[in-house]
ROLOZA-856734 format. One record per residue (C-alpha): residue number from 1; x, y, z; residue in three letters. Coordinates in steps of 0.5 Angstrom, whole numbers, plus 2048, in hexadecimal, padded with zeros to 3 digits. Layout:
<recs>
  nr   x   y   z rest
 NUM   X   Y   Z  Ala
...
</recs>
This chain:
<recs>
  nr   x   y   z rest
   1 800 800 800  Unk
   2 802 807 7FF  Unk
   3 805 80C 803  Unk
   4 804 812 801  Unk
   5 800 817 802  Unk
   6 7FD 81D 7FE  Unk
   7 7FF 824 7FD  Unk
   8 7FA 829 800  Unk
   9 7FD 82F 7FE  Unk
  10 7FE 833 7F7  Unk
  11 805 832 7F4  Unk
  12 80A 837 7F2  Unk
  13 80A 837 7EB  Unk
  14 808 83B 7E5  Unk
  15 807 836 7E1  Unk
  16 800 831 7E0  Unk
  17 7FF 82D 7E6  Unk
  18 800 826 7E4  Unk
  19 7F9 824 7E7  Unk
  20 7F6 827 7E2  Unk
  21 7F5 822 7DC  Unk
  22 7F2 81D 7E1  Unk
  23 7EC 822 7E2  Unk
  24 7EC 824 7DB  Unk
  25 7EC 81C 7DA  Unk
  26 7E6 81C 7DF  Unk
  27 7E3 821 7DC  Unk
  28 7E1 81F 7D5  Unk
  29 7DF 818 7D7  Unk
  30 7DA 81B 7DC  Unk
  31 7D8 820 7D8  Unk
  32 7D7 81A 7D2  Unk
  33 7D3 816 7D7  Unk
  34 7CF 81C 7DA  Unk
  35 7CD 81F 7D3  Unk
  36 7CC 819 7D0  Unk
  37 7C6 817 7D4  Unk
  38 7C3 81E 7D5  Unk
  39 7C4 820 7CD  Unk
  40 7BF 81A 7CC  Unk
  41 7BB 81A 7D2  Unk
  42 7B5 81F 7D0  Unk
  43 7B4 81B 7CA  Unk
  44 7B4 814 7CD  Unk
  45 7AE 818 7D2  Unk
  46 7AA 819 7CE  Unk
  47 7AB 814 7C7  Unk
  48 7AE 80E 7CB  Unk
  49 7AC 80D 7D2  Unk
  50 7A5 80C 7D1  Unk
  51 7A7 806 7CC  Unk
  52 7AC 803 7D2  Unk
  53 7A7 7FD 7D6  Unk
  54 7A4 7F7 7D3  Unk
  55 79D 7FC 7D1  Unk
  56 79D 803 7CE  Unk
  57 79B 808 7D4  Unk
  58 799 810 7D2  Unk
  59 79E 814 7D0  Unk
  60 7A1 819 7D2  Unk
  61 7A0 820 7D1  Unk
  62 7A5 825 7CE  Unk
  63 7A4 82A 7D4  Unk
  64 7A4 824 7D9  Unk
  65 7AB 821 7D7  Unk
  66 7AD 829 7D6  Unk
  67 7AC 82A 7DD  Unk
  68 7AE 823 7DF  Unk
  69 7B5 825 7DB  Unk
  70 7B6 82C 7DF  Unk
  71 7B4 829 7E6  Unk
  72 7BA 823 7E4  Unk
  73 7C0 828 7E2  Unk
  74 7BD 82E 7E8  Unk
  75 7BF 827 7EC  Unk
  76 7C5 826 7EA  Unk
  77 7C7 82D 7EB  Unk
  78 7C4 82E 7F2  Unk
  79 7C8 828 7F5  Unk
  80 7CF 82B 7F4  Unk
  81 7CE 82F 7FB  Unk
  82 7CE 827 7FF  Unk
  83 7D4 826 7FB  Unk
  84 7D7 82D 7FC  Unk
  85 7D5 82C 803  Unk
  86 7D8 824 804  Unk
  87 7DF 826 800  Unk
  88 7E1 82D 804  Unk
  89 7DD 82A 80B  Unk
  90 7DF 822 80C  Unk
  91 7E3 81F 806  Unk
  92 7E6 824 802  Unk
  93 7E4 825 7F9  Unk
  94 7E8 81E 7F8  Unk
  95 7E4 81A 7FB  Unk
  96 7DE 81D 7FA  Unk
  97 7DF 81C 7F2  Unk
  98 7E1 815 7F4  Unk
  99 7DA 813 7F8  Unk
 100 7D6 816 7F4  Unk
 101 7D8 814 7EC  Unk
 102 7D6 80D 7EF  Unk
 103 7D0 80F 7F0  Unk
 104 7D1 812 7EA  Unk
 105 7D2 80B 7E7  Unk
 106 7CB 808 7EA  Unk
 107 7C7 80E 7E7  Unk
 108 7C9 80C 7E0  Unk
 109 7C8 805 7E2  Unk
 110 7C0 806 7E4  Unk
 111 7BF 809 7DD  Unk
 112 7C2 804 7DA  Unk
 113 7BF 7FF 7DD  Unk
 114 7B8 802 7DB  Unk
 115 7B2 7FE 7D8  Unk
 116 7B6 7F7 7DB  Unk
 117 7B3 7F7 7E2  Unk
 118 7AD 7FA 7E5  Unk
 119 7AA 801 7E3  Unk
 120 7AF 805 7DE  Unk
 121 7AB 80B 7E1  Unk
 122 7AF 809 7E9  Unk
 123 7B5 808 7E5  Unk
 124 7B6 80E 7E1  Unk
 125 7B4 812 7E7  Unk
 126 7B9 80D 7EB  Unk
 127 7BF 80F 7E7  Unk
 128 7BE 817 7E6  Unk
 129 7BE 818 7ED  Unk
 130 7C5 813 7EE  Unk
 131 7C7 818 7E9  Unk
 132 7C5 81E 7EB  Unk
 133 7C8 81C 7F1  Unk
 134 7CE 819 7EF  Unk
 135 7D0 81E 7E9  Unk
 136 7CD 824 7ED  Unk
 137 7D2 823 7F4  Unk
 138 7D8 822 7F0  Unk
 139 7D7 828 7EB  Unk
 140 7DA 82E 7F0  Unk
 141 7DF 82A 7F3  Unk
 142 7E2 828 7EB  Unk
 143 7E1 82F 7EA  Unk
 144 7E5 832 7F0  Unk
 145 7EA 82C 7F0  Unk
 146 7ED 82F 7EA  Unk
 147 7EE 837 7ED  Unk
 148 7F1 832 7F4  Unk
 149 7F6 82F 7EF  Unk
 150 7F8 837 7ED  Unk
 151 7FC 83C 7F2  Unk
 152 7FF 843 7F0  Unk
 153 805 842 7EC  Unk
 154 801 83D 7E7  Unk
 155 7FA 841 7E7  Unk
 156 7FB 844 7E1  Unk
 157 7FA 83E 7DF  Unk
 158 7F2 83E 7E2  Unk
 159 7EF 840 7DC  Unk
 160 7F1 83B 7D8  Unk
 161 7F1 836 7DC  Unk
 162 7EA 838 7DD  Unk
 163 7E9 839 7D5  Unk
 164 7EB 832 7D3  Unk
 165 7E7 830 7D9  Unk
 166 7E1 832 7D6  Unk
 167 7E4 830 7D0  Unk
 168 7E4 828 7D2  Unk
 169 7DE 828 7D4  Unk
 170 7DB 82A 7CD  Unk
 171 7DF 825 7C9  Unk
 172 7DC 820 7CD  Unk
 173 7D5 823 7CD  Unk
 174 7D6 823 7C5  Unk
 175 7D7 81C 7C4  Unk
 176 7D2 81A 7C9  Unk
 177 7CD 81E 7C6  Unk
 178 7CF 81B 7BE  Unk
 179 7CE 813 7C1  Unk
 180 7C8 814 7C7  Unk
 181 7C4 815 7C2  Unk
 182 7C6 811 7BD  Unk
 183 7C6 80B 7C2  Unk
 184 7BF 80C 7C5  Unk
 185 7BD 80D 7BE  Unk
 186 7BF 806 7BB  Unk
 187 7C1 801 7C2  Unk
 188 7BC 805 7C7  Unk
 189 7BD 807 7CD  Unk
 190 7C0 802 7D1  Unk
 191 7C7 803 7CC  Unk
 192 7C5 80B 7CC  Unk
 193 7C5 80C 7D3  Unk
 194 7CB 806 7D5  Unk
 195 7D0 808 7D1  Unk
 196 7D0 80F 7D4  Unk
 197 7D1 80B 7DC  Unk
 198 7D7 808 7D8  Unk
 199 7DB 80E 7D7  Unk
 200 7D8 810 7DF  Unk
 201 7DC 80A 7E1  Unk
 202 7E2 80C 7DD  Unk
 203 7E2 813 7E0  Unk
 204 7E3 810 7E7  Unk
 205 7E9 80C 7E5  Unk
 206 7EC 812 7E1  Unk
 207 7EB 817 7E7  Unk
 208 7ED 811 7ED  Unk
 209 7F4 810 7E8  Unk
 210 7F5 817 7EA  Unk
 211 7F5 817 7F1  Unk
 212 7FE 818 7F2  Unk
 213 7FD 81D 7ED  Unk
 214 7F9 822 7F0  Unk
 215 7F9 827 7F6  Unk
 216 7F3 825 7FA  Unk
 217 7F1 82B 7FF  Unk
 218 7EF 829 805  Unk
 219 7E7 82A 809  Unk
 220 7E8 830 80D  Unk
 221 7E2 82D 812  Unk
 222 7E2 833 816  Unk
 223 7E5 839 813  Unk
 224 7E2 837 80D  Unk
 225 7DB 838 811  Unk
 226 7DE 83E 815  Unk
 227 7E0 841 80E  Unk
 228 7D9 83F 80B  Unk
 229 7D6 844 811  Unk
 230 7DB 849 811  Unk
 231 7DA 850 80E  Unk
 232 7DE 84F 809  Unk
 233 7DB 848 807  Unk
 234 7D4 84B 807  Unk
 235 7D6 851 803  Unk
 236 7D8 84D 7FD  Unk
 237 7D3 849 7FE  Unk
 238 7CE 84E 7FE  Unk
 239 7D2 851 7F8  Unk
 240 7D3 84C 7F3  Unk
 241 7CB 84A 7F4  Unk
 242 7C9 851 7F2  Unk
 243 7CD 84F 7EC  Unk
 244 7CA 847 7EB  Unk
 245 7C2 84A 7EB  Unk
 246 7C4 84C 7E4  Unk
 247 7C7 847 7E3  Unk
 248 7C1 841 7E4  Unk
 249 7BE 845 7E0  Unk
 250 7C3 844 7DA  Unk
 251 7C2 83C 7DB  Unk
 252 7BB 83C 7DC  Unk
 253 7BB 83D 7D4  Unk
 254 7C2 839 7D3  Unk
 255 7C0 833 7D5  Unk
 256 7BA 833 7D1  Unk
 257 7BE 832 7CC  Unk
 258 7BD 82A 7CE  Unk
 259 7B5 82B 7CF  Unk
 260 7B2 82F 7CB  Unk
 261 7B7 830 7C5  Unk
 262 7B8 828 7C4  Unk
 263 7AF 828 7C4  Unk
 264 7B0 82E 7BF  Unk
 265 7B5 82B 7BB  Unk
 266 7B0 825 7BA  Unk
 267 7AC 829 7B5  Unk
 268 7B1 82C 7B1  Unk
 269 7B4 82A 7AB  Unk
 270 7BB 827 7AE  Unk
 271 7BE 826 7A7  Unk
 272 7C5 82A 7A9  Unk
 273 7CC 829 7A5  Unk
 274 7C7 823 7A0  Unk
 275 7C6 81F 7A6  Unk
 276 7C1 81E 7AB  Unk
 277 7C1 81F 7B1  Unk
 278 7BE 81C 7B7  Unk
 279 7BA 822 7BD  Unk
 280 7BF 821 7C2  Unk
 281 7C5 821 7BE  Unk
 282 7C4 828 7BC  Unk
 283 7C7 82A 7C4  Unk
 284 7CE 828 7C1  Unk
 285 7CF 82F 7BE  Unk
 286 7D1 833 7C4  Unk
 287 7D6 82E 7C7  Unk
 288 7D9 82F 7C1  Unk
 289 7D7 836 7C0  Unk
 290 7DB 837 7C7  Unk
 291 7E1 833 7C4  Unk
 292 7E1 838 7BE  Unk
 293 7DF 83E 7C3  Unk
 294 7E3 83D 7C9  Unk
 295 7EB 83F 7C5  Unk
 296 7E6 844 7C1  Unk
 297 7E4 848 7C7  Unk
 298 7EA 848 7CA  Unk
 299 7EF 84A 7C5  Unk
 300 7EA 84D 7C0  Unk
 301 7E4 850 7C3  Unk
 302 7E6 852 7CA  Unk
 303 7EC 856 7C7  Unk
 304 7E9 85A 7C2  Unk
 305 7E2 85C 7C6  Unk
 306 7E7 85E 7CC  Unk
 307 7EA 863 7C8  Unk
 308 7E4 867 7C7  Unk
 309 7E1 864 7CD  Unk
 310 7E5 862 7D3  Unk
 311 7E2 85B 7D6  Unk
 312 7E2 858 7DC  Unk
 313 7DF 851 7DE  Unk
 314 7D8 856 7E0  Unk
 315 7D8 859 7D9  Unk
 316 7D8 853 7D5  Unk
 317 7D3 84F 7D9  Unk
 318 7D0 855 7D7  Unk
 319 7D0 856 7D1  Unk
 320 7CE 84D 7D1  Unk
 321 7C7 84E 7D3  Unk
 322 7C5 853 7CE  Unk
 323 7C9 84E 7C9  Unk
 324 7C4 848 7CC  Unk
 325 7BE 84D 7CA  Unk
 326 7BF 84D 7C3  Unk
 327 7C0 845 7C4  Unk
 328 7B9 845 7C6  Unk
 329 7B6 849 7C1  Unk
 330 7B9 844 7BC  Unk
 331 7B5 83F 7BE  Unk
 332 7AF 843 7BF  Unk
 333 7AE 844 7B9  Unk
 334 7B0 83D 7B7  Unk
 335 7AA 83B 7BB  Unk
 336 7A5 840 7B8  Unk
 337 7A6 83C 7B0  Unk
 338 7A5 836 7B5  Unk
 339 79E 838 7B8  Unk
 340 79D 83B 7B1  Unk
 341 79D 833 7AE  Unk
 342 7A4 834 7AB  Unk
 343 7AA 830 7AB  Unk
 344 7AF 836 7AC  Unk
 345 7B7 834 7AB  Unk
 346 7BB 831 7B1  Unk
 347 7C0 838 7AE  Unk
 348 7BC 83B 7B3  Unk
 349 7BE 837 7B9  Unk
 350 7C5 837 7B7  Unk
 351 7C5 83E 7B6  Unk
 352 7C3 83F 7BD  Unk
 353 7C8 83A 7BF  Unk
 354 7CD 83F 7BE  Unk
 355 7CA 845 7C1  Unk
 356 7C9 83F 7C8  Unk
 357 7D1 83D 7C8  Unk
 358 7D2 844 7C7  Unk
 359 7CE 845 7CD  Unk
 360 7D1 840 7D1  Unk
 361 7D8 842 7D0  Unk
 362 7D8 849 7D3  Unk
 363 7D3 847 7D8  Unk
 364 7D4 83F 7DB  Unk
 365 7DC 83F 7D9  Unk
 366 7DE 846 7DD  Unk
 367 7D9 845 7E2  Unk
 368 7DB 83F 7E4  Unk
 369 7E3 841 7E4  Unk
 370 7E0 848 7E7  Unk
 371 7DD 845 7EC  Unk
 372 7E4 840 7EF  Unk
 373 7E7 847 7EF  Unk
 374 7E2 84B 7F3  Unk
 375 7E2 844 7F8  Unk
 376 7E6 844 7FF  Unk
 377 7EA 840 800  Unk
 378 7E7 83A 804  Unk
 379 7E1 83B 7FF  Unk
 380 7E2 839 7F9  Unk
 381 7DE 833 7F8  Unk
 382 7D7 837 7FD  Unk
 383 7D8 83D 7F8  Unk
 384 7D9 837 7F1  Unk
 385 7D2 834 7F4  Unk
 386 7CF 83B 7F5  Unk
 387 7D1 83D 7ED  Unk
 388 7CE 836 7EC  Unk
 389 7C8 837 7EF  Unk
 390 7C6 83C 7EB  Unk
 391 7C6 838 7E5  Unk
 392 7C1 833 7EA  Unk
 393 7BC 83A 7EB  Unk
 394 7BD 83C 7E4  Unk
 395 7B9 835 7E2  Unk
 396 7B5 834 7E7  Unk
 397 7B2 83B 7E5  Unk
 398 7B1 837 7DD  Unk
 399 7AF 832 7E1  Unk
 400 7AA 836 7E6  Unk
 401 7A7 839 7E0  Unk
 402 7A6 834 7DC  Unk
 403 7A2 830 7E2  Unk
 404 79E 837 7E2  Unk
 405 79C 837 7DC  Unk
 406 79A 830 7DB  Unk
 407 792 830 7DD  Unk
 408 790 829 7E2  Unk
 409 78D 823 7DF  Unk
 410 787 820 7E3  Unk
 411 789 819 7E1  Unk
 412 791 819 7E1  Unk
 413 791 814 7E8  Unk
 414 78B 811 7E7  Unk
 415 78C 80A 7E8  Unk
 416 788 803 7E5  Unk
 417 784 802 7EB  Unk
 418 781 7FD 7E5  Unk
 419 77F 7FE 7DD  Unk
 420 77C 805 7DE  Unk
 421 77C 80B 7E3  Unk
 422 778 810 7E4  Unk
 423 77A 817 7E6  Unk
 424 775 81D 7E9  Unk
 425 776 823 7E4  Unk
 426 776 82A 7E5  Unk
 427 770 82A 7EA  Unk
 428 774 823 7ED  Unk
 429 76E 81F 7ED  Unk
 430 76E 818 7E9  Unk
 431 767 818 7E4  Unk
 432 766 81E 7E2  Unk
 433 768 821 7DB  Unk
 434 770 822 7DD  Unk
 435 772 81B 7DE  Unk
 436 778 819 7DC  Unk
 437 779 812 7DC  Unk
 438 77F 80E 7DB  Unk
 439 781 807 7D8  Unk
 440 786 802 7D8  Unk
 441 78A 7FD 7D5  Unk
 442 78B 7F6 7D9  Unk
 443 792 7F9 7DA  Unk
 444 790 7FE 7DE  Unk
 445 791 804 7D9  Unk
 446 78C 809 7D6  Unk
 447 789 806 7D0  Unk
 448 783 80C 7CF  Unk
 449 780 812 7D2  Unk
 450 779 814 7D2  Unk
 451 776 81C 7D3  Unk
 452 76F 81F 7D1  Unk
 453 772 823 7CB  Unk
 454 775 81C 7C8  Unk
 455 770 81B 7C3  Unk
 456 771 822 7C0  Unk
 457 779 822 7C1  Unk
 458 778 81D 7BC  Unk
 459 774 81F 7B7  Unk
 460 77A 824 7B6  Unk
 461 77F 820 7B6  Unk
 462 77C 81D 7B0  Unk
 463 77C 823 7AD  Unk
 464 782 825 7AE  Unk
 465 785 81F 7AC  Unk
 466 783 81F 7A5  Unk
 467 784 825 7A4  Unk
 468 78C 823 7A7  Unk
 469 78B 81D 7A2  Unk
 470 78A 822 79D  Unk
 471 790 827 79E  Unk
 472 795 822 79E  Unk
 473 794 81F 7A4  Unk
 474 796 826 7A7  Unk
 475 792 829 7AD  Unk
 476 78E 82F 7AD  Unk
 477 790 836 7AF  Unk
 478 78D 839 7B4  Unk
 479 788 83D 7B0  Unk
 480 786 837 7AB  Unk
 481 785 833 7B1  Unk
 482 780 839 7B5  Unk
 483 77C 839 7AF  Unk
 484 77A 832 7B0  Unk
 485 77A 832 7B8  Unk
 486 777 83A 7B9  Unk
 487 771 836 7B6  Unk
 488 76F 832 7BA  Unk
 489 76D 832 7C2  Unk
 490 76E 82F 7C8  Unk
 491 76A 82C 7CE  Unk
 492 76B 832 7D1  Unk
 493 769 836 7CB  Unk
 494 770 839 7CA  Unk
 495 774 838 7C2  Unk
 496 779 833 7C2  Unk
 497 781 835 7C2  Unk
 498 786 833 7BD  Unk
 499 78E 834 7BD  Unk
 500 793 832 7B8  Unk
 501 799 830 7BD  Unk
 502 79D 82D 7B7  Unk
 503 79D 82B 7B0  Unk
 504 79B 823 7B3  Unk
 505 797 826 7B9  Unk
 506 791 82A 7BA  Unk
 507 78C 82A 7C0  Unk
 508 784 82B 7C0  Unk
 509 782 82D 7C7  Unk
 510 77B 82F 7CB  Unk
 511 77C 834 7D1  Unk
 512 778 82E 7D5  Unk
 513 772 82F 7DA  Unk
 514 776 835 7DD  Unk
 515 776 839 7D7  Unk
 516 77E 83B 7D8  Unk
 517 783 83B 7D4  Unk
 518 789 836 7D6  Unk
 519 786 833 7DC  Unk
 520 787 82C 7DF  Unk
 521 780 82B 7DC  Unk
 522 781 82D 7D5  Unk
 523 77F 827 7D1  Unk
 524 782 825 7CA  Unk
 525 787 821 7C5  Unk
 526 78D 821 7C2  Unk
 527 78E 81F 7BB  Unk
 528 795 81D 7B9  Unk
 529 797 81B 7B2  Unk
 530 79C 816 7B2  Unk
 531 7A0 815 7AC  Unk
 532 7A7 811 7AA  Unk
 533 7AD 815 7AD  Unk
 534 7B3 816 7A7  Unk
 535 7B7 810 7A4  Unk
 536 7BD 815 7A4  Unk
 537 7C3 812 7A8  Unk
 538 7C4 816 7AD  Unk
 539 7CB 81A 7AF  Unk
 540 7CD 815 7B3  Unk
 541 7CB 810 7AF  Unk
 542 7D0 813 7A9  Unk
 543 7D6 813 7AE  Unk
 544 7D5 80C 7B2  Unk
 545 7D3 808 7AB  Unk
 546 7CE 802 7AB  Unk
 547 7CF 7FF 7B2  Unk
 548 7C8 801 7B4  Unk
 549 7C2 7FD 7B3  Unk
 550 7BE 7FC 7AE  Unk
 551 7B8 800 7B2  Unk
 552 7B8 804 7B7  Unk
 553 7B7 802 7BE  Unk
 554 7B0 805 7BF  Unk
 555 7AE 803 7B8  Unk
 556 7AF 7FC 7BB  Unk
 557 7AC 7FE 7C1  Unk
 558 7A6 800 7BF  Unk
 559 7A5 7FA 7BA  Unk
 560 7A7 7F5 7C1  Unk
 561 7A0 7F9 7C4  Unk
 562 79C 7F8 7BE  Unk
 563 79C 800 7BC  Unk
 564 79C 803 7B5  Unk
 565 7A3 802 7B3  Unk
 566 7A7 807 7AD  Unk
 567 7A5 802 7A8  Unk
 568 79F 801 7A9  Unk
 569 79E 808 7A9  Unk
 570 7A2 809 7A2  Unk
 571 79D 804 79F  Unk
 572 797 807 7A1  Unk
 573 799 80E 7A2  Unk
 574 79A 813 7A9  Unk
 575 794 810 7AE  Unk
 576 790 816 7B0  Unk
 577 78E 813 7B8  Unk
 578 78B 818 7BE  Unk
 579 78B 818 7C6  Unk
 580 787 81B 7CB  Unk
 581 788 81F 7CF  Unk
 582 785 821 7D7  Unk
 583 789 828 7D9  Unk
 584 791 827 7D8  Unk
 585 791 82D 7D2  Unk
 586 798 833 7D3  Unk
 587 796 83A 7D4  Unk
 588 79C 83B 7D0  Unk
 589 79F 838 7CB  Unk
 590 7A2 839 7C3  Unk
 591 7A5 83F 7C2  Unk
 592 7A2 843 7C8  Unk
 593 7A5 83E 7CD  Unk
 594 7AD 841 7CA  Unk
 595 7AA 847 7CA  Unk
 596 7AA 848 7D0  Unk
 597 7B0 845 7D3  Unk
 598 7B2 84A 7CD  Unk
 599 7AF 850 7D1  Unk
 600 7B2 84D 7D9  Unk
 601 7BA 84D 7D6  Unk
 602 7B9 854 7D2  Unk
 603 7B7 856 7D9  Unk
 604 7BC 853 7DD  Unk
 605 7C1 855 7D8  Unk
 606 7BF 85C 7DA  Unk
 607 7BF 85C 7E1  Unk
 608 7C6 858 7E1  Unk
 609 7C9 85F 7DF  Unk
 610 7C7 863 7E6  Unk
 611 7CB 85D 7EA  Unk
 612 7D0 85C 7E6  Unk
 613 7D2 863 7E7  Unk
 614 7D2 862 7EE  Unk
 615 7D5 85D 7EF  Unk
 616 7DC 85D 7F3  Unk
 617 7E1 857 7F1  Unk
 618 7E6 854 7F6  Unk
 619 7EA 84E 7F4  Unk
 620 7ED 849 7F8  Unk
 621 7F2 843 7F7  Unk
 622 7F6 83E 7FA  Unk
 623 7FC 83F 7FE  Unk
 624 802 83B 7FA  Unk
 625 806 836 7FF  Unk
 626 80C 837 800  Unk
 627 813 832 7FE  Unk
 628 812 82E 804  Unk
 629 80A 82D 805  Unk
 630 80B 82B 7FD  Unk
 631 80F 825 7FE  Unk
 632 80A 823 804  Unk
</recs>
């Protein structure tokens, strides 16, 4: 057994710390396994999840798996305050990164392992809580583990070491973002979520190979807690939250780049550079972007702005929110061509890509660097945890927002108590006319929902079916489909509504007993359009050859649980199919719902402007040890 013990002060050097490839190492692989299963997770939510047990269960809606999203990452982000907290306190950041990248390991192996045994719901909910918490504890101790490798003669070196950092972290978050999808797309989730938990595992063991080569800052235990609640402590604090409350506002929108963009990509014309590509590889662009932008903005853009317009860390955070609006504006108007029953250009998301990494660079990069610099000594790892947080207050306002504005179902927990269910409606009697009853399948799953408007709802539907059978199988706009339903009145007397949400989707509703638009007791149904998706090979499909299947993983699945298959649908033409619908609807969705986060960082932006100005930094760093405790 080895006797030696760690070095628990900085070195005297100027030159790069020789710790500094092993994290760098750790980083890519972990940031490969974390992107990889967050890139694709929106998309398995919604167009997977459903298909997982032995029966077709009610899929999930966009908001639901929007806000199921953002309440995962705003999870991941909000537990780095117990790893910063365990690390400077009780084991310091080595061990914490150690402990907690296994549990890391397990979360992944709960996602792999879904749809084998039990509920794939319990799975999927198991392994991102041990992700979140594994992934979410190590990240302020990674973080503040590299600035601890660094003292005074070598922190002329933080800013890169900080850039290539950064830069790490997007080259494994590219080539992740290429083959997860490509992988759930052609071998399922089982591969899609499994080989990202591999690249996990590598991580640790290139992290733990690095331990003698490593500065390791003890826990400080009390003077850490004296610091925390000294005046100083509180004061930076205090300081950098004014700064980070901006900053939440930027990831509230950043991180929809995963949600909402990847369900907006699925109604674009993703054909790029002659070759397909699938929704959720579209998130590649910004880690390459932030590859290209990275040594553009240092040596290029920095320079040449500071020379009219000195910049500091404040101004270019700045100058990155307003850059984040225009981002958003994109795909606003992106949105609306979509409402509008268009199939607009994916140019349009990679447009706002652009504007997005911009973004990120001045605000994420030097935010993170900045605020290392403005942490006492003893709380790099707490101030690393609240920078982080803010991304967690960032998406729990997406999150929020998006359960806000979903309407309640009356019927979503219902349970099969037999073959139909009877559910009092508005007045909350059973046997009057807003009855709504329930019937299921010997599995248990809902198989038909009846209401007083049904008979009428369908009537309508037929129409608008032929109608779309007729427009080549496109759905109406909204003001084709109003003619159709303004016609004609519900049992309560008021016209029937119609909304095109997409070229394969529209809904027809009736304000229900309560005469109140958007209420749990609205009544309706939504017609889908289902056609063949293209042949063309996908991006990824060009680079890895003819390895895959010969058909995807939900092709092969849906013929498994006997539902309508892409050739089926090639021989017989898109299947026009409809659901019904009790409450459940958006208050905000299409281009209004990306308008309005337009409007929220517009007003950040400006508000941003004051507290930078009086703002007052103050930097700390670690002190160097000197010959002899170096050699200890």
């Amino acid at each position: 057994m080895e006797n030696r013990s760690y070095e628990t002060t900085a070195r005297k050097m100027d030159t790069m710390p020789p710790g500094i490839p092993y994290i760098i190492g750790n980083e890519a692989a972990e940031r490969f396994s974390f992107y990889g299963m967050r890139t694709i997770l929106t998309i398995f939510m919604v167009n997977y999840l459903w298909l997982m047990g032995s029966s077709p269960i009610e899929r999930m809606t966009d908001t639901v798996a929007k806000t199921q999203f953002h309440n995962f990452v705003s999870l991941v982000y909000f537990t780095p305050i117990a790893g910063a907290l365990l690390a400077d306190l009780f084991f310091g950041k080595y061990r914490v990164i150690v402990l907690l990248s296994i549990v890391y390991c397990l979360g992944h192996g709960a996602l792999a392992i879904m749809g084998m045994w039990g509920e794939a719901s319990f799975w999927l909910m198991m392994g991102l809580w041990l992700i979140a918490i594994g992934s979410g504890g190590i990240k302020p101790c990674v973080s503040a583990h590299v600035g601890d490798q660094f003292g005074s003669q070598n922190r002329h070196l933080l800013p890169r070491i900080f850039n290539w950092f950064y830069w790490s972290i997007n080259l494994g978050a590219f080539l992740s973002t290429l083959l997860t999808p490509w992988l759930l797309e052609w071998y399922g989730p089982h591969w899609a979520f499994g080989v990202p938990g591999v690249l996990m595992a590598l991580a640790t063991l290139v992290f733990w190979m690095g331990r003698w080569k490593f500065v390791h800052i003890p826990a400080k235990g009390t003077p850490f807690i004296k610091e925390l609640f000294s005046g100083e402590g509180l004061k930076a604090i205090v300081k950098l939250s004014g700064i980070y409350v901006f900053v939440a506002v930027f990831w509230a929108l950043f991180d929809q780049s995963g949600s909402s963009w990847v369900l907006q990509a699925e109604n674009m014309d993703r054909n790029w550079l002659g070759v397909e590509w699938l929704p959720s590889q579209i998130q590649a662009l910004n880690p390459i972007l932030i590859l290209t932008f990275i040594p553009l903005f240092s040596y290029v853009v920095y320079p040449a702005i500071d020379k009219v317009f000195p910049l500091t860390p404040l101004r270019k955070i700045s100058i990155g929110l307003f850059i984040m609006v225009i981002s958003f504006v994109l795909v606003s108007i992106a949105q609306a061509r979509i409402d509008a029953g268009q199939t607009p250009s994916i140019s349009w998301q990679l447009l706002a890509y652009v504007f997005l990494t911009a973004a990120e660079v001045m605000v994420s990069i030097v935010c993170l660097e900045f605020s290392y610099t403005q942490a006492p000594k003893t709380m790099k790892s707490v101030i690393m945890a609240i920078f982080l947080f803010a991304v967690s207050l960032g998406n729990q306002i997406t999150a929020q927002i998006n359960n806000f504005i979903q309407v309640p179902d009356p019927i979503a927990n219902i349970e099969a108590t037999g073959n139909e269910v009877a559910l009092g409606g508005f007045d909350q009697k059973t046997g009057t006319q807003d009855d709504i009853k329930v019937t299921f399948n010997k599995e248990g799953s809902r198989s038909d929902l009846t209401f007083a408007s049904r008979d009428s709802i369908d009537l309508l539907l037929d129409q608008i079916s032929n109608k779309v059978a007729e427009n080549n199988h496109l759905a109406l706009s909204t003001s084709e489909g109003e003619v159709i339903t303004n016609a004609v009145n519900d049992p309560w007397g008021n016209p029937y509504r119609y909304r095109l949400v997409n070229r394969n989707l529209a809904r027809i509703w009736s304000l229900g007993p309560d005469a109140t638009d958007k209420t749990e007791w609205d009544q309706g149904a939504t017609l889908t359009i289902d056609r063949p998706s293209s042949k063309e090979p996908t991006a990824f499909s060009k680079i890895i050859g003819k390895i895959q299947p010969e058909k995807t993983w939900l092709e092969s699945r849906r013929a498994k649980l006997g539902l309508p298959t892409e050739e089926e649908m090639a021989e017989s033409g898109p299947i026009i199919s409809r659901s019904y619908f009790v409450g459940g609807q958006v208050k905000l969705e299409g281009a209004s719902y990306f308008w309005f986060f337009s409007g929220l960082m517009l007003a950040a932006a400006l508000l941003f402007l004051v507290v930078a100005k009086l703002y007052k930094p103050k930097e700390y760093y670690h002190e160097e040890a000197n010959d002899t405790e170096a050699k200890d």
